[in-house]
C-alpha positions in Angstrom: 33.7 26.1 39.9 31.3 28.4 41.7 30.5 31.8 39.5 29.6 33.4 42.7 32.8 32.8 44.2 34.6 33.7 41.0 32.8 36.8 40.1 33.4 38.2 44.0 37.1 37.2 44.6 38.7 40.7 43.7 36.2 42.4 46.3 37.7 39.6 49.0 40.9 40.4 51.0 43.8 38.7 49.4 44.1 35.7 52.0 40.7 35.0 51.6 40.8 35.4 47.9 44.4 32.9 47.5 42.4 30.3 50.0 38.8 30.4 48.2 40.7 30.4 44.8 43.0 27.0 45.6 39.4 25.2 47.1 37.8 25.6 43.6 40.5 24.1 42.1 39.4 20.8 40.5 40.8 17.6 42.1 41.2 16.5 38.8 44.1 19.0 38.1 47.0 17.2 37.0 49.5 17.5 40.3 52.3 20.0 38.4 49.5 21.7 37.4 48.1 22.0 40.7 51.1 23.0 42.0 51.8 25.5 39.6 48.3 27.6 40.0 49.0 27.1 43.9 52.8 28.7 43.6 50.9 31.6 41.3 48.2 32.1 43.0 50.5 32.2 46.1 52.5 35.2 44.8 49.9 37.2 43.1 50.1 41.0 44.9 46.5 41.2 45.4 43.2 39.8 44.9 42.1 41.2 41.7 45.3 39.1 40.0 43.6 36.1 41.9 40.3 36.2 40.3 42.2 37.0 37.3 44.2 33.3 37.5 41.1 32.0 38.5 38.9 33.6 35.3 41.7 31.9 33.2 41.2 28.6 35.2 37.5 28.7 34.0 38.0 29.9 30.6 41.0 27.0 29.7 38.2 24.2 31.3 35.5 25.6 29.4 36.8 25.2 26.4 37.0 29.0 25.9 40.8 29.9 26.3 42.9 31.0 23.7 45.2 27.9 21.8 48.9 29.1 21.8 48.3 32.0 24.9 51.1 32.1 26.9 49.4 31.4 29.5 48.4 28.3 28.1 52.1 27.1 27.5 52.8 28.5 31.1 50.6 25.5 32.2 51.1 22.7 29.8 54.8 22.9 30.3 54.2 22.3 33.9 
């Protein structure tokens, strides 16, 4: 995942932000996973809740999330 990318999507315009968000996506994502980020990243209302999803992305593969978050369950139950 590209910091540089991360750190500036909330400055982007939200179209920009949703496409630059679902490229740094890993292909490794398991598929409902995938598809699940896609849908939320999809309806987020603008581009600060974007790089939001996206900081959480990079936290949860960097080992740094929080165990038991909701957001965490939001995901594995996918």
């Amino acid at each position: 995942m590209e910091i540089e990318t991360l750190q500036n999507l909330d400055k982007m315009p939200l179209d920009d932000a949703r496409t630059a968000a679902v490229k740094m996506i890993s292909p490794k994502t398991k598929p409902l996973v995938l598809n699940r980020l896609k849908n939320d990243i999809a309806k987020a209302p603008n581009s600060g809740e974007v790089s939001r999803i996206m900081w959480q992305v990079y936290m949860s593969g960097t080992g740094l999330g929080i165990i038991g978050s909701s957001w965490k369950k939001h995901f594995r139950d996918a």
